[in-house]
C-alpha positions in Angstrom: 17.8 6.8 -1.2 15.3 4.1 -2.9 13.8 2.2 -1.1 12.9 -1.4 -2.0 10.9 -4.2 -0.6 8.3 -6.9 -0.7 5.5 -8.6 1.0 7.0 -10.8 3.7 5.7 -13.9 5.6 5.2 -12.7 9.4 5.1 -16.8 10.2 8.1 -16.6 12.4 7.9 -13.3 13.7 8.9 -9.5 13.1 12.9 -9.8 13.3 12.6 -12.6 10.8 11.3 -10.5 8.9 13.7 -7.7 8.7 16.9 -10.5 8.7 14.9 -12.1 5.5 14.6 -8.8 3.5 18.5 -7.6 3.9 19.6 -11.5 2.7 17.3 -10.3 -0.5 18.7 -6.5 -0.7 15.8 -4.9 0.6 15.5 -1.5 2.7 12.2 -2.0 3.3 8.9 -4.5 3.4 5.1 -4.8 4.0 3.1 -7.7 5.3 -0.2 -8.7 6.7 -1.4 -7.8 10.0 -3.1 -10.9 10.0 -4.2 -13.8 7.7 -5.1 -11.9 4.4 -7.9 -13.2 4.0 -8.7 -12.2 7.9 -10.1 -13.5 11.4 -7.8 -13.6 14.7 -4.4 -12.6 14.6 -1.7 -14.3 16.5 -0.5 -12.6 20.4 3.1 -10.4 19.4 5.9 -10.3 21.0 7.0 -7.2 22.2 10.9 -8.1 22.5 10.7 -9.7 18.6 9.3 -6.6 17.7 11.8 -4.6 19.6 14.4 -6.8 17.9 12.7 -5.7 14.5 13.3 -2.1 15.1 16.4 -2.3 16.2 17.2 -4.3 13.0 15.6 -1.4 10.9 17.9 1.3 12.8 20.7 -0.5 12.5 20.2 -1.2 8.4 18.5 2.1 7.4 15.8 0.9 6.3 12.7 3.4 5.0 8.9 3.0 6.3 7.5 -0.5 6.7 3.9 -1.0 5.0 1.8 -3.0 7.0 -1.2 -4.2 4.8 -4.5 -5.1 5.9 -6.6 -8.4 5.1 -8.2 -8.2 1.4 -11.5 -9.5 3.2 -11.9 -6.0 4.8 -14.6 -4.1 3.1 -15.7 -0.8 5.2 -18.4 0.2 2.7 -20.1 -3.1 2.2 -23.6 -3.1 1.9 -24.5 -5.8 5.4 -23.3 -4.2 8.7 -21.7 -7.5 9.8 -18.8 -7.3 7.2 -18.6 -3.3 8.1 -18.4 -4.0 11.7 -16.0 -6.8 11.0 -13.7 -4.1 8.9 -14.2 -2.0 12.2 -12.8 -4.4 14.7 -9.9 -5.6 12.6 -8.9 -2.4 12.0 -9.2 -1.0 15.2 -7.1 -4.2 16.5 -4.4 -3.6 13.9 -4.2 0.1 15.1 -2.7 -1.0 18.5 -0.8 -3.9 17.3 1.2 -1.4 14.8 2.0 0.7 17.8 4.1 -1.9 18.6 6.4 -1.0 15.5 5.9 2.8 16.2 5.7 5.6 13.6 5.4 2.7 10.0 2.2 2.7 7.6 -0.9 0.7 7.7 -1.9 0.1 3.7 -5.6 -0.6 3.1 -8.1 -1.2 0.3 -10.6 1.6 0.6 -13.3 -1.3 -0.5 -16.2 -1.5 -3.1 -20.0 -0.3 -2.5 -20.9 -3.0 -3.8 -24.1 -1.1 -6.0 -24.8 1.3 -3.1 -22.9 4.5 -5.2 -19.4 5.9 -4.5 -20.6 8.7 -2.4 -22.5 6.6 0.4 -19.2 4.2 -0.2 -16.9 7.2 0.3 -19.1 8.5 3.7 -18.8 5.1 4.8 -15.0 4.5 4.7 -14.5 8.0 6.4 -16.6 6.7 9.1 -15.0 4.0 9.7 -11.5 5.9 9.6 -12.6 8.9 12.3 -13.7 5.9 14.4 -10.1 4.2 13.9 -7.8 6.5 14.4 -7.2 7.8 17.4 -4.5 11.4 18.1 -2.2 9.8 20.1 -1.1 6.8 17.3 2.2 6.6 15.1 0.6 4.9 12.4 -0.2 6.8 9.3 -3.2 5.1 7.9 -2.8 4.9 3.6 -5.7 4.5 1.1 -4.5 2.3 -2.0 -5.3 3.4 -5.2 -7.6 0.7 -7.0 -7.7 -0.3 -10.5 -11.7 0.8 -10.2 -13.1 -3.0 -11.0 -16.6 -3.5 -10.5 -18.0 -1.5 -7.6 -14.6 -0.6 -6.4 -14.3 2.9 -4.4 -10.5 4.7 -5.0 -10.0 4.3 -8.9 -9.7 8.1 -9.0 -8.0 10.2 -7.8 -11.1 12.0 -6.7 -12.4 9.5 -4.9 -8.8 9.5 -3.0 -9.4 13.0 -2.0 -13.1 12.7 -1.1 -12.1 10.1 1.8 -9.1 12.0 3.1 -12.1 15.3 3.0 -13.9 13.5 5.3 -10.6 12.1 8.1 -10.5 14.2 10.9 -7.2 13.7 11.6 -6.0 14.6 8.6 -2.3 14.1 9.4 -2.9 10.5 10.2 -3.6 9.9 6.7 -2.2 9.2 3.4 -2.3 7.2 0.0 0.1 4.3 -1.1 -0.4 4.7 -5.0 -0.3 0.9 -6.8 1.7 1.2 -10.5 -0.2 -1.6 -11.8 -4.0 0.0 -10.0 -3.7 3.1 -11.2 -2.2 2.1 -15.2 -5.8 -0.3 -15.0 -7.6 2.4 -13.9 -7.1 4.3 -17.1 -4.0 7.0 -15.9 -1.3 7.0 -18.3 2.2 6.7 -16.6 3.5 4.9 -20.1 3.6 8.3 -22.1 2.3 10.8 -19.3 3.9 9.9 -15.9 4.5 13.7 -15.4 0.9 14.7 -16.1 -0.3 11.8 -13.9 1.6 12.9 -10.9 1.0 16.2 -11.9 -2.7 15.5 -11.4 -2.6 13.7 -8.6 -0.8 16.7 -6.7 -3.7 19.0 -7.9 -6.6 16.6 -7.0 -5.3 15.3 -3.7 -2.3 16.7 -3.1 2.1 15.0 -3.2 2.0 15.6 0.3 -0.8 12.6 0.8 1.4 10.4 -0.8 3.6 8.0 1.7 4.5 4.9 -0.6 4.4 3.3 -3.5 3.1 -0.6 -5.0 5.5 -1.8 -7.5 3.8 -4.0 -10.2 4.0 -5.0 -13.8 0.6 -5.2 -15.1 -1.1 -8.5 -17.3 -3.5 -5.9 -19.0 -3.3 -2.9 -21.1 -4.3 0.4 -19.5 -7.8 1.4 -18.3 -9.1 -2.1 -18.4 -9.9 -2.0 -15.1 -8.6 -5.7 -14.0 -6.0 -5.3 -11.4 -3.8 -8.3 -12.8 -0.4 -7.8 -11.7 3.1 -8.8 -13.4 6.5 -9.6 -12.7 8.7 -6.1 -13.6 9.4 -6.2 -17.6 7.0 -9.1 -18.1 3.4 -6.9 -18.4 2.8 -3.7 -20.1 4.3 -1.3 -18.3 7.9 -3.0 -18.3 11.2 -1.9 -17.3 11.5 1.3 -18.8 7.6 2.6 -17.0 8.6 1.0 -13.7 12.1 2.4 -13.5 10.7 5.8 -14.1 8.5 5.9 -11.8 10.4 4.8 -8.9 13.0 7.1 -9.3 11.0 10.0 -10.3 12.3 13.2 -8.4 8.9 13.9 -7.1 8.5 10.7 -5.3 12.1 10.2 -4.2 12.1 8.6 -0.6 9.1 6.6 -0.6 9.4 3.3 0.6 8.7 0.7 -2.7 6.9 -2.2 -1.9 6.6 -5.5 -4.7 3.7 -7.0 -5.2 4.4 -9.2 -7.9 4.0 -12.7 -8.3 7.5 -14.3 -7.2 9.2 -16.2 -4.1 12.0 -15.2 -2.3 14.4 -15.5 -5.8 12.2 -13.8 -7.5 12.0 -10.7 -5.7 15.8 -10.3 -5.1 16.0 -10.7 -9.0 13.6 -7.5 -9.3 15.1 -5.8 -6.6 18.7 -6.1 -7.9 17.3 -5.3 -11.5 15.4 -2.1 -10.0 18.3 -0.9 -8.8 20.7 -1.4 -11.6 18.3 0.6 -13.8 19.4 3.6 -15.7 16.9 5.6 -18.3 17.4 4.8 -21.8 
């Protein structure tokens, strides 16, 4: 089954959601626990998000992918933005047990000049303090494009933070198409050998879902500029592999690109349609 989605609005509510994403053809979506760009996020309501699940049952739809606010940085270098990561966090940990057993995306963050390894003990701090045994949410690192200071452009920085987590089996990575072409691996002519190295570094089983995007810029240059599907340098051919490669078959796929509601059931319908050349 693939698995196809897109960042939804969570304005009106969590069963809007759902009823939005099967009018575009989608079996999946991710949105923002809050504002992305952070601060207080609004009461829910249990029965809308009873509705949502329901909705999910009843239309077979894979893993949702929460995403946390870009603000977040969990290895800044002042202990006000750290602490702010914290209690966001830890808030969005008990508002995804009211959708039981989805994912909870997040940008691992940058060190902002302090070095990768005090970046990396910092973001598993944070994490053993998060999660808790008892939650449904698996909590995924996103593979970055490694601009500037930016901790999780490799894959072994990836595996270093999952080292640290405790709770290991609360963890896993969401792996960006466009993030990890920037960040200089070569899923144009090697997507085998990419996977293939991912599985050796940090390991298939880690990896819960996927970020579909074009890319503006050519690989390894480190600018996380994403594209519609077929309009960046990846195109078609690159996406459509990757999405329905054998190893990563069942993982929910989650658009990122930048479209509105037409847009998205255009690349979703195209996705699907896709046969290799």
């Amino acid at each position: 089954m693939l698995y196809l989605g897109y960042h939804l609005s969570s304005v009106n509510g969590f069963e809007a959601m759902g009823r939005e994403a099967i009018e575009a053809g989608a079996n999946t979506f991710a949105f923002f626990t809050r504002n992305p760009r952070g601060g207080k996020a609004k009461a829910i309501d249990p029965d809308d998000a009873a509705a949502l699940m329901t909705l999910l049952e009843e239309n077979n739809f894979g893993k949702l992918v929460a995403h946390a606010p870009y603000t977040l940085n969990p290895c800044s270098d002042k202990q006000n933005v750290r602490e702010f990561a914290k209690i966001c966090m830890e808030d969005d940990m008990q508002r995804m047990e009211f959708l039981p057993g989805h994912y909870y995306n997040f940008h691992p963050g940058s060190h902002v000049g302090q070095g990768v390894d005090a970046g990396i003990e910092m973001i598993t701090g944070l994490l053993n303090d998060i999660i808790k045994p008892e939650q449904s949410t698996i909590v995924l690192l996103e593979t970055m494009s490694g601009k500037g200071s930016e901790v999780g452009g490799r894959f072994e920085e990836i595996a270093a933070i999952i080292e640290g987590v405790k709770l290991k089996e609360k963890i896993g990575v969401c792996m960006d198409s466009c993030h990890i072409s920037d960040a200089g691996y070569d899923i144009i002519n090697d997507l085998d050998g990419v996977l293939g190295e991912f599985n050796r570094v940090v390991g298939l089983d880690y990896l819960k879902a996927l970020h579909i995007n074009d890319s503006k810029n050519p690989p390894g240059s480190h600018k996380d500029r994403h594209a519609c599907i077929g309009e960046g340098e990846l195109g078609l051919d690159v996406i459509g592999r990757f999405i329905n490669h054998p190893k990563l078959a069942g993982l929910p796929c989650i658009l990122e690109t930048p479209n509105e509601f037409e847009g998205y059931q255009r690349e979703i319908e195209l996705l699907r349609s896709w046969t290799p050349r």
